[in-house]
Each structure stands twice: as structure tokens, then as C-alpha cells.
SELOMAR-618601 format. One record per residue (C-alpha): residue in three letters; x, y, z; residue number from 1. Coordinates in nm, 4 decimals, decimal comma. Each point is the difference from the previous one (the first is absolute). Last residue first. Example, Ala and Ser with C-alpha at 12.3 -4.5 7.8 and 13.67 -1.06 7.14 Angstrom:
residues 2
DRENLO   res         xx         yy         zz     n
DRENLO   SER     1,3670    -0,1060     0,7140     2
DRENLO   ALA    -0,1370    -0,3440     0,0660     1
end
This chain:
residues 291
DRENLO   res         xx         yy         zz     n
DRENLO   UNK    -4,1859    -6,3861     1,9014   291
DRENLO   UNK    -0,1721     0,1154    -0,2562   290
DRENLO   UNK     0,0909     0,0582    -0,3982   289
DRENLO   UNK     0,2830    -0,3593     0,0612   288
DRENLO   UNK    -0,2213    -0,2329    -0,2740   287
DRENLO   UNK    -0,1067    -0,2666     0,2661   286
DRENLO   UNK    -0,0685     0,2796     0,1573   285
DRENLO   UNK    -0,2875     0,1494    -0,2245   284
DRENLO   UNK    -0,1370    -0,3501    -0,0468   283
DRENLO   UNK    -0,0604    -0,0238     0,3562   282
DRENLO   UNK    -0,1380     0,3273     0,0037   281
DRENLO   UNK    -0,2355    -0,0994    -0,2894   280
DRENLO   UNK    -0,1091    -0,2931     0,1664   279
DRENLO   UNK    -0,1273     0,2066     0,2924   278
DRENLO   UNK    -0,1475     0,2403    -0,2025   277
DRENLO   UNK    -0,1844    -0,2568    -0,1927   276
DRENLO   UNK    -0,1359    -0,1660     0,3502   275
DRENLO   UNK    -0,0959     0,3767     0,1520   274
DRENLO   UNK    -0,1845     0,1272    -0,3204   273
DRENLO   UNK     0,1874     0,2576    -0,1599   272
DRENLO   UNK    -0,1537     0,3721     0,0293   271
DRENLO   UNK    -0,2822     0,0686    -0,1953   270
DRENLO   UNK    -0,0289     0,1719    -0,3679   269
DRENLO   UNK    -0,3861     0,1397    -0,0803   268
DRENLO   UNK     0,0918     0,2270     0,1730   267
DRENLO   UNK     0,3708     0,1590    -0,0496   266
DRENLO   UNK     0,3052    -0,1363     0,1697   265
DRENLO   UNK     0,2247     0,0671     0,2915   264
DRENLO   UNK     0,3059    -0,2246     0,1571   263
DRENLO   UNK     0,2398     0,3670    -0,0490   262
DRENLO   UNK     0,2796    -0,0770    -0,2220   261
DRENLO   UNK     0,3398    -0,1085    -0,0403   260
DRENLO   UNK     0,0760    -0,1578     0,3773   259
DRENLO   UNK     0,0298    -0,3594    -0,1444   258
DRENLO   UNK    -0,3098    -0,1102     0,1569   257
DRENLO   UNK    -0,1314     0,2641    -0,1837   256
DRENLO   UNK     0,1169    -0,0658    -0,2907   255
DRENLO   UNK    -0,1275    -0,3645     0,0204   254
DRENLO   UNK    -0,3703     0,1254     0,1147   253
DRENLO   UNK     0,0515     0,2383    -0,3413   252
DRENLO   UNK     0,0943    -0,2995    -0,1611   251
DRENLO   UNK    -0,3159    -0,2709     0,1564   250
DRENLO   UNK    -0,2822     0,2993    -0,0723   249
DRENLO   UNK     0,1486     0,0748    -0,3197   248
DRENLO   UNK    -0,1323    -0,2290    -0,1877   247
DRENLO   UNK    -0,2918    -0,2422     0,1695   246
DRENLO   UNK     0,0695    -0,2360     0,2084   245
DRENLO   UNK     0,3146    -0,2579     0,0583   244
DRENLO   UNK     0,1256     0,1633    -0,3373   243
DRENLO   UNK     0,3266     0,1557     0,0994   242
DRENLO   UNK     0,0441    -0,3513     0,2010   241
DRENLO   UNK     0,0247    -0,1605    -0,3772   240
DRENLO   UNK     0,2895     0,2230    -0,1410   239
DRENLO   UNK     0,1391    -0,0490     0,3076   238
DRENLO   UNK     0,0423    -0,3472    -0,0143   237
DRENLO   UNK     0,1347    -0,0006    -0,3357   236
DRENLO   UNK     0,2548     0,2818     0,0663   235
DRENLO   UNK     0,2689    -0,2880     0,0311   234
DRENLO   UNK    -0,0973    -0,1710    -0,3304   233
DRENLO   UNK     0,0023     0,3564    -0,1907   232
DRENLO   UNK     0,3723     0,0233     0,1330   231
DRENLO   UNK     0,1166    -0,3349    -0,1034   230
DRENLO   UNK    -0,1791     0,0800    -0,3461   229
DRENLO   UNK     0,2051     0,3510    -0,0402   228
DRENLO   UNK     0,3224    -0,2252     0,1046   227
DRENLO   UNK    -0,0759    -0,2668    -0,2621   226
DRENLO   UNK    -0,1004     0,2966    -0,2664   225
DRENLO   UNK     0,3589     0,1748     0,0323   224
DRENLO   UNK    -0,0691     0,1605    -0,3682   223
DRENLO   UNK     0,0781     0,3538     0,1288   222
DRENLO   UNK    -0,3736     0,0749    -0,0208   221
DRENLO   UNK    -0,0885    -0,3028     0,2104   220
DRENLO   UNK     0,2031     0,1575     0,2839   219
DRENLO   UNK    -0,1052     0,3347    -0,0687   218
DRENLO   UNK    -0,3454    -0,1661     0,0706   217
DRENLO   UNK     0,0872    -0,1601     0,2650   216
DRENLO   UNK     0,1837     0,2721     0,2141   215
DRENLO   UNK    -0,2503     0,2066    -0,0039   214
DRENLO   UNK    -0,2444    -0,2264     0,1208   213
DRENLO   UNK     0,2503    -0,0871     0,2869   212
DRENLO   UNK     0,0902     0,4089     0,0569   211
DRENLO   UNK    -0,3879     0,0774    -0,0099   210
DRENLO   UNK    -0,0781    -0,2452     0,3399   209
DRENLO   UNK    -0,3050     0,1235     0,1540   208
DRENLO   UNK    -0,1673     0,2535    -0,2898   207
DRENLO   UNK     0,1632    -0,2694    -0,2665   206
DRENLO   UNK    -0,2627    -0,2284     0,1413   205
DRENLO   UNK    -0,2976     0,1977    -0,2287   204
DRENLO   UNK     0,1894    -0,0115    -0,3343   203
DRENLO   UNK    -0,0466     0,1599    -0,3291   202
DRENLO   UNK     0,2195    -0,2451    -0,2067   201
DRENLO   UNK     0,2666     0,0105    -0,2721   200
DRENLO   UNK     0,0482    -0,0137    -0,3116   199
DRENLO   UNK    -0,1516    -0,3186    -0,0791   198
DRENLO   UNK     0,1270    -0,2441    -0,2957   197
DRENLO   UNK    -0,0797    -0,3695     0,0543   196
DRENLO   UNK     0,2516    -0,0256     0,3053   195
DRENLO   UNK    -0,1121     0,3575     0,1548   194
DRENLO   UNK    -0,3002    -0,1628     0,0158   193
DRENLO   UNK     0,1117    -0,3026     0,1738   192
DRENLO   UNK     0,1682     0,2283     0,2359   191
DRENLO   UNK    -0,2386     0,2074     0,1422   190
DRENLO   UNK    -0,3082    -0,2870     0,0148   189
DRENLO   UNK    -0,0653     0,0369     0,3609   188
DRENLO   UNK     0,0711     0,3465    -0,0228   187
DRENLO   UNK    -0,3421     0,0438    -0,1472   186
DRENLO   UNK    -0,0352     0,3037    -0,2393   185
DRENLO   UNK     0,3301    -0,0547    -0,2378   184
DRENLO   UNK     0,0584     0,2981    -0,2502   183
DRENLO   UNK    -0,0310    -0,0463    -0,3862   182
DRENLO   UNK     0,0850     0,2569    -0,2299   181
DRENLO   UNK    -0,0054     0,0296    -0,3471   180
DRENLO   UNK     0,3294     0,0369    -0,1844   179
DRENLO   UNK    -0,0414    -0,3429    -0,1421   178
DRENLO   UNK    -0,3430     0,1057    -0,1773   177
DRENLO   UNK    -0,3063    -0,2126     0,1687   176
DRENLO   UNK    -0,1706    -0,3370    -0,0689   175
DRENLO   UNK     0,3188    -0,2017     0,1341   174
DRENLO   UNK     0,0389     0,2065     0,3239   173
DRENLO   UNK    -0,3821     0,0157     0,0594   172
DRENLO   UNK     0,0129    -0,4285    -0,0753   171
DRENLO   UNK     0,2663    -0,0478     0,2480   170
DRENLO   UNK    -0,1803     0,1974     0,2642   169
DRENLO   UNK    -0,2865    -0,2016    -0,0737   168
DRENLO   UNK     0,1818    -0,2829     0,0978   167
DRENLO   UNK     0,1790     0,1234     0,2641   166
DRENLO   UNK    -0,3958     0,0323     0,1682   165
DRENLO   UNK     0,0321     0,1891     0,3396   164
DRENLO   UNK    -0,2381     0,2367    -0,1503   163
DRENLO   UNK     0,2103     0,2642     0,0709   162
DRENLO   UNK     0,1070     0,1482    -0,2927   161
DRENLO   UNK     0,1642     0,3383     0,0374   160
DRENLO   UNK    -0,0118     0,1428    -0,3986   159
DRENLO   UNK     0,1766     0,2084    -0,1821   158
DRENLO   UNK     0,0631     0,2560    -0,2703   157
DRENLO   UNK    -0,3254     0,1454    -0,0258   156
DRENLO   UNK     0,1038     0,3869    -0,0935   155
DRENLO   UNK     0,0809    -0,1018    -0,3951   154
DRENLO   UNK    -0,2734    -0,2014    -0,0255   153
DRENLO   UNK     0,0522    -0,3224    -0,1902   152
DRENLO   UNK     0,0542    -0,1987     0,3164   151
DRENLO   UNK    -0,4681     0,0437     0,0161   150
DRENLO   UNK    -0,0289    -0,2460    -0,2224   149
DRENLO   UNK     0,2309    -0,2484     0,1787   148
DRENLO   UNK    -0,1452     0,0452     0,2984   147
DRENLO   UNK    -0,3500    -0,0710    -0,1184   146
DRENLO   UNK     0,1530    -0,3277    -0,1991   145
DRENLO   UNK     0,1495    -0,0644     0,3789   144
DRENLO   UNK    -0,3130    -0,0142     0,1965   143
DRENLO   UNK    -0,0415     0,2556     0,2356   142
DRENLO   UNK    -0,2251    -0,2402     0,2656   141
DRENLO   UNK    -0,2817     0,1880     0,1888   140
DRENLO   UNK    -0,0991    -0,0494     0,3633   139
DRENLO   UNK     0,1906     0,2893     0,0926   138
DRENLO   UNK     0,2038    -0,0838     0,2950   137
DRENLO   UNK     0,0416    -0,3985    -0,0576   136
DRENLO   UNK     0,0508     0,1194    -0,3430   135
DRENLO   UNK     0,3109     0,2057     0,0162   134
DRENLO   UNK     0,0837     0,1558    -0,3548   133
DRENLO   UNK     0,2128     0,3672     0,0170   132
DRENLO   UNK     0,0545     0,1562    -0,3090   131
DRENLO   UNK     0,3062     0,2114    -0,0238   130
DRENLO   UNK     0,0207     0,3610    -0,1239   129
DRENLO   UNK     0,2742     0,2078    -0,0752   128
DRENLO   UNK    -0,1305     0,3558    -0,0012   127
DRENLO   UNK    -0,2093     0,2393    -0,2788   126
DRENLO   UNK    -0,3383    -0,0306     0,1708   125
DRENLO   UNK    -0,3182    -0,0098    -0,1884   124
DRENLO   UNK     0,0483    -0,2420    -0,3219   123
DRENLO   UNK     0,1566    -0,2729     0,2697   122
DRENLO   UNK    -0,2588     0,0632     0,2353   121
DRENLO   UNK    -0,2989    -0,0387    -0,2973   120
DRENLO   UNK     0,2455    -0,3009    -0,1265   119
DRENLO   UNK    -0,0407    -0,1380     0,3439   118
DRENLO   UNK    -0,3968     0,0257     0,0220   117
DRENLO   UNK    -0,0238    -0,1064    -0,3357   116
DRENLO   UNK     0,1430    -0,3418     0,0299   115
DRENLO   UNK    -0,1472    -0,0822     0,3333   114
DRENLO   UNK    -0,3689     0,0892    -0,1647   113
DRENLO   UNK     0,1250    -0,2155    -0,2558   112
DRENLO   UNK     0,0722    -0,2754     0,2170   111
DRENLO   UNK    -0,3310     0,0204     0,1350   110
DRENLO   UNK    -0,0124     0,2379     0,3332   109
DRENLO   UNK    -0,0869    -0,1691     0,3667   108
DRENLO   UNK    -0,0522     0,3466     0,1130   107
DRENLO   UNK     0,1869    -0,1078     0,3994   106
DRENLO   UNK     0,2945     0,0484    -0,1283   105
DRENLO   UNK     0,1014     0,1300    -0,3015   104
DRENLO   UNK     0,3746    -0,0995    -0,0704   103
DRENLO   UNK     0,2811     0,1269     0,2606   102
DRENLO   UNK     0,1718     0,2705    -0,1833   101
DRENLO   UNK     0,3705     0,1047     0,0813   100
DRENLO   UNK     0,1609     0,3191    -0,1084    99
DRENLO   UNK     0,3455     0,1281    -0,1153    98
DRENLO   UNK     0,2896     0,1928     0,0634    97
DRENLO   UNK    -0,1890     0,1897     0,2907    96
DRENLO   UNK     0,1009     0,3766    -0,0164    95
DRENLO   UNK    -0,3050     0,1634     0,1307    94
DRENLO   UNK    -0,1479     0,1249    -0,3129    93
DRENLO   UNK    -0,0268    -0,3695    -0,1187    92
DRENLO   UNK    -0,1553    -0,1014     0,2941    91
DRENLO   UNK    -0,2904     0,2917    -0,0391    90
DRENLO   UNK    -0,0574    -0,1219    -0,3328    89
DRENLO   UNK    -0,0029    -0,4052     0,1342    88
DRENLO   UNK    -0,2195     0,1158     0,3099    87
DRENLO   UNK    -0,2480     0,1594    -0,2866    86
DRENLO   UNK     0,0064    -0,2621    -0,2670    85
DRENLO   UNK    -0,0841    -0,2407     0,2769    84
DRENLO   UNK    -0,3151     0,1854     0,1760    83
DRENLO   UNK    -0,1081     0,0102    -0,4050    82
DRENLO   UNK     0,0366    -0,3912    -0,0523    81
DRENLO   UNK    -0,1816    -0,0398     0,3142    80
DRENLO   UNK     0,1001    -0,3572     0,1173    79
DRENLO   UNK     0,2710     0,1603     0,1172    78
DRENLO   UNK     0,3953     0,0374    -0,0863    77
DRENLO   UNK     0,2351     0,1938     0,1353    76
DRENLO   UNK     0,3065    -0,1715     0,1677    75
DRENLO   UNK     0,3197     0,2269    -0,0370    74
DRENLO   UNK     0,3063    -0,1740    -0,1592    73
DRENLO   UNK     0,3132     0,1936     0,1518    72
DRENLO   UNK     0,2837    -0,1048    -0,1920    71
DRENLO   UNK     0,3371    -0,0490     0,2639    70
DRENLO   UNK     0,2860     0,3191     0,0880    69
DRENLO   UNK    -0,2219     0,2894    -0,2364    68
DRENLO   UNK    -0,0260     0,1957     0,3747    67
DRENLO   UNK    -0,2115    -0,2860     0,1464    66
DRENLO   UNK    -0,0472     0,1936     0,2722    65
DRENLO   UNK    -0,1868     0,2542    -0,2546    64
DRENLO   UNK    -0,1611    -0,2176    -0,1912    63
DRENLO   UNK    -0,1579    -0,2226     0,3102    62
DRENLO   UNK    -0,0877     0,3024     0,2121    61
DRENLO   UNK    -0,1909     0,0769    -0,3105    60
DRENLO   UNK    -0,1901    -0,3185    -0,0445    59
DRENLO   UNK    -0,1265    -0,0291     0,3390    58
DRENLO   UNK    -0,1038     0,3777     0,0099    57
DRENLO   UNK    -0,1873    -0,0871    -0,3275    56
DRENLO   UNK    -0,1733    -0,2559     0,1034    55
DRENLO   UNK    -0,0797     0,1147     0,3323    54
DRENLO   UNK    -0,1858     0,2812    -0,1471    53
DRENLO   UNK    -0,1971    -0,1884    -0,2409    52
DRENLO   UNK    -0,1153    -0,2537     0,3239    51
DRENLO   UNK     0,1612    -0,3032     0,0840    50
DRENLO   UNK    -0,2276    -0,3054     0,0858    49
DRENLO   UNK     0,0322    -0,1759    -0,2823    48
DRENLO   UNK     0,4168     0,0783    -0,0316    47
DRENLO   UNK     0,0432    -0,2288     0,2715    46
DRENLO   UNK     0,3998     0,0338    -0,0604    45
DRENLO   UNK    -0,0198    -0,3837    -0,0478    44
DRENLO   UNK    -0,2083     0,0394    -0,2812    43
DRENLO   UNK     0,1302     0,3200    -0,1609    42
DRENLO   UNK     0,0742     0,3433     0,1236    41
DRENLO   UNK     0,3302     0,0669    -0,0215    40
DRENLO   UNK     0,2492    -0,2527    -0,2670    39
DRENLO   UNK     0,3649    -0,0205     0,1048    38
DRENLO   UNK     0,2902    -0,0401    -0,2457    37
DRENLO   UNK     0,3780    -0,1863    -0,0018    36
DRENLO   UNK    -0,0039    -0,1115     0,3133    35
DRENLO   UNK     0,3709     0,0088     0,1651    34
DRENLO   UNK     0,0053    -0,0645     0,3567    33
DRENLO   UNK     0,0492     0,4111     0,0400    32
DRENLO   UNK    -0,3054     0,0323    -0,2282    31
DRENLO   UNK    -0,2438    -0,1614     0,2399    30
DRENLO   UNK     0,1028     0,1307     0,3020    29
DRENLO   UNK    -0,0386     0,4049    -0,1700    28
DRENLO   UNK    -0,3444    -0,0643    -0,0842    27
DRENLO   UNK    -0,0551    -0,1931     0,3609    26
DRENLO   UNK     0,1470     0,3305     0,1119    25
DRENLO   UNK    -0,2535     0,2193    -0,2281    24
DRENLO   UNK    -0,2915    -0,2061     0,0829    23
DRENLO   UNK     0,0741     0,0116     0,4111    22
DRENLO   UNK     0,0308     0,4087    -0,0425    21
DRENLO   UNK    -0,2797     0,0075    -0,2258    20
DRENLO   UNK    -0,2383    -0,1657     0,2358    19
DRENLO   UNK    -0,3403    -0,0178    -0,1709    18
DRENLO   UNK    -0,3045     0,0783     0,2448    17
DRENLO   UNK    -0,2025    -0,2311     0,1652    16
DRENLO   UNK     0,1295     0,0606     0,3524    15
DRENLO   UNK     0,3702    -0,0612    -0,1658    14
DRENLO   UNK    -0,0087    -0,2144    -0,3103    13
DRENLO   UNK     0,2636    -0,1515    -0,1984    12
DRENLO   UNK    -0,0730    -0,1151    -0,4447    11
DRENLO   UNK     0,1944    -0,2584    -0,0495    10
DRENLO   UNK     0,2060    -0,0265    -0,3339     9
DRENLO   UNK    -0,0290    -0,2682    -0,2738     8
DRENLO   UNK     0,3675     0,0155    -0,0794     7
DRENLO   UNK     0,1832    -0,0255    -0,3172     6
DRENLO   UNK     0,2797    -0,2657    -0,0118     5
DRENLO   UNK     0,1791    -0,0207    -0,3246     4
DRENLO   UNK    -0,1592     0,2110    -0,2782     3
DRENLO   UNK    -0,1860     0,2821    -0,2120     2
DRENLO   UNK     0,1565     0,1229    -0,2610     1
end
């Protein structure tokens, strides 16, 4: 099962190229503050502008440092339904434990044409799948009587919902089987999902502070929910700064600052403008990452 804190991973760059030594140790950072699971290649891994290649060398330095310790959920969705058949095959041959499709982008598909894409996947690759709904990325909505036709898959047994909507979320969780999945998208809204029945969430500040997201979640698991809340309060801010501009340009900036990673994205991507960045470093001390 797929659970706790899973982490929307960074993808570093040196002179353009990926920098498996600087993936494998933030790998390695992120499991020794206890995250439960990782996910390569998606959103804030900048997963658009990674080519075939990348993908896969992302997603096996991730298995194999990984070494069956946390769930490796490998991002490999497209709007081409066959481009994501392919990455989620050649995932599954890697190791991952599972694989994470952003809806069409871009196609603007019916909610049929959503429908069948995923149960084409699901029919063509025998892994753990979970849906992936962002609309502020995709321009399309997965509503939740889609999501719940599509729970009755055996290899759909998820879904990261990040429409920033707890109300939908409620209504995916109530539509679907109870052993279906749902994983928080928005860490703004971490813990009142995991109050109405989330597993967990797929987290972009858990790259700068994993052992605090960590902890929250195991805290809420334990039944300590006013101590999982008082730590979902103090994140708040952070949660916000990690979204000054547009995800990942203000966390890998952060992990940079930090020393993690090289300062170095991919076109169309820009570096921080000077104003964010500056509120982001004040953020970043306020929290004790920089001096």
C-alpha cells in the first residue's frame, strides 16, 4: 500500500545534464528523515522536459537506491496514451512499485476519452497504477464518477488529487471501494485530507524538510491528530513560499539554498525572480534550512 509521506522528487542538473550523484544523495536524504516513498519524474521532477532516456535513468537510480527501503512510484503519464503505456512498461521492468499518471494535458479529452485512456494503461501494463488529477496543469477536471469507474480496475488503485478541492476529494473517497487509494496533491490541504480518509500525500515541501512531513503523517497515523495538526499549522508558510512561482522553480531554488542541488533548470523553467527569491530566503530561515 501506498502511504505516509511520499515525495515529489527534484529532478538536479549539472550543464544540462542529470546529476546522479546529487539525485542519489538527495535519494538517500530523503529516506534517512523517514519518507515512506518517492515518485521520479513527475511535476516537480520537470518530467516535460525529460527525454525517454532520462526517464528511465531517473527511475532506475531511484529502484535501486531505494533498495525495497520506501515504494518507488515512477511518474509516466502523457497526453499520448501510447508514449504512457510505454514509460509505464519500461517502469515496471525497472523495479518501480507503481506508476503515476498526470491526466491528458494539453488534448482537452471528454471524460470518456479520460476514461479510456487509463483503462487502455491499466489493460497494457501489469503495475500499480495511480491516477494523477491536477487541473491548473491540465486544464481538465477528473471528476469523481470518472474516478470511480475507473477504481474497478485491478491495476488503478489510486488516485493523487490535486485539485485543491477537499470536497471533491471527499466525494472520490465516498464514490470509490474503501481499499482505493487517495493521496494528497496540495500540501496545503495534507491534513484535512488525511482527516476525511487520505492515505497519504505526494508532497513537493517534503524535498526541504522530509523528517517534519514525516513526522505528521505517522503522527496522524498513531491517532495523535492535535500534534499532526500543530505540525501541518507550522509548515503552513512553507507550504505557500513553495508556490511563490511556478513548481519547482521556488523548491529546487530552496534546495539549493540549502546546499542539495545545483540552482539549474530546464527552458521553459527560469530562475526565481529577485523579490520571490528574496521572500523565499526569508522564509527559508525563519524555518532554520539557511543560516
Amino acid at each position: 500500500m501506498f502511504k505516509g509521506s511520499i515525495v515529489a522528487s527534484v529532478t538536479p542538473f549539472d550543464n544540462g545534464k542529470i546529476d546522479a550523484g546529487r539525485f542519489t544523495a538527495h535519494l538517500e536524504w530523503l529516506i534517512e528523515n523517514g519518507t515512506q516513498g518517492i515518485v521520479p519524474c513527475g511535476s516537480t521532477g520537470e518530467s516535460a522536459t525529460l527525454n525517454h532516456e532520462e526517464h528511465l535513468e531517473l527511475i532506475d537510480i531511484s529502484v535501486k537506491t531505494a533498495n525495497g527501503r520506501v515504494k518507488i512510484i515512477a511518474g509516466t503519464g502523457s497526453n499520448s496514451t501510447s508514449e504512457a503505456i510505454a514509460l509505464t512498461r519500461a517502469a515496471k521492468d525497472l523495479g518501480a512499485d507503481g506508476a503515476l499518471l498526470i491526466s491528458p494535458y494539453y488534448n482537452k479529452p471528454t471524460q470518456e476519452g479520460v476514461y479510456r485512456h487509463y483503462m487502455t494503461i491499466a489493460d497494457s501494463a501489469d503495475i500499480q497504477q495511480i491516477l494523477y488529477n491536477v487541473p491548473g496543469r491540465t486544464a481538465l477536471n477528473v471528476l469523481p464518477a470518472t474516478v470511480a469507474r475507473l477504481a474497478g480496475h485491478p491495476n488503478i488503485v489510486g488516485i493523487k488529487e490535486a485539485s485543491g478541492s477537499v470536497g471533491q476529494a471527499i466525494d472520490v473517497l465516498a464514490l470509490c471501494p474503501d481499499d482505493f487509494i487517495l493521496l494528497s496533491g496540495d500540501d496545503f490541504i495534507n491534513y484535512p485530507l488525511l482527516a476525511v480518509g487520505s492515505s497519504g500525500s505526494i508532497s513537493v515541501t517534503a524535498n526541504i524538510l522530509p523528517g517534519k512531513m514525516a513526522e505528521m503523517h505517522n503522527l496522524f497515523f498513531a491517532g495523535k491528530h492535535d500534534e499532526a495538526l500543530k505540525l501541518h499549522m507550522e509548515m503552513r508558510e512553507l507550504h505557500h513560499a513553495m508556490f511563490l512561482e511556478t513548481n519547482p522553480i521556488p523548491v529546487k531554488t530552496a534546495a539549493a539554498l540549502m546546499g542539495k542541488i545545483n540552482e539549474e533548470f530546464r527552458l521553459p523553467l527560469s530562475p526565481m525572480a529577485e523579490g520571490n527569491r528574496t521572500k523565499l530566503e526569508e522564509i527559508l530561515r525563519r524555518y532554520g534550512l539557511i543560516q
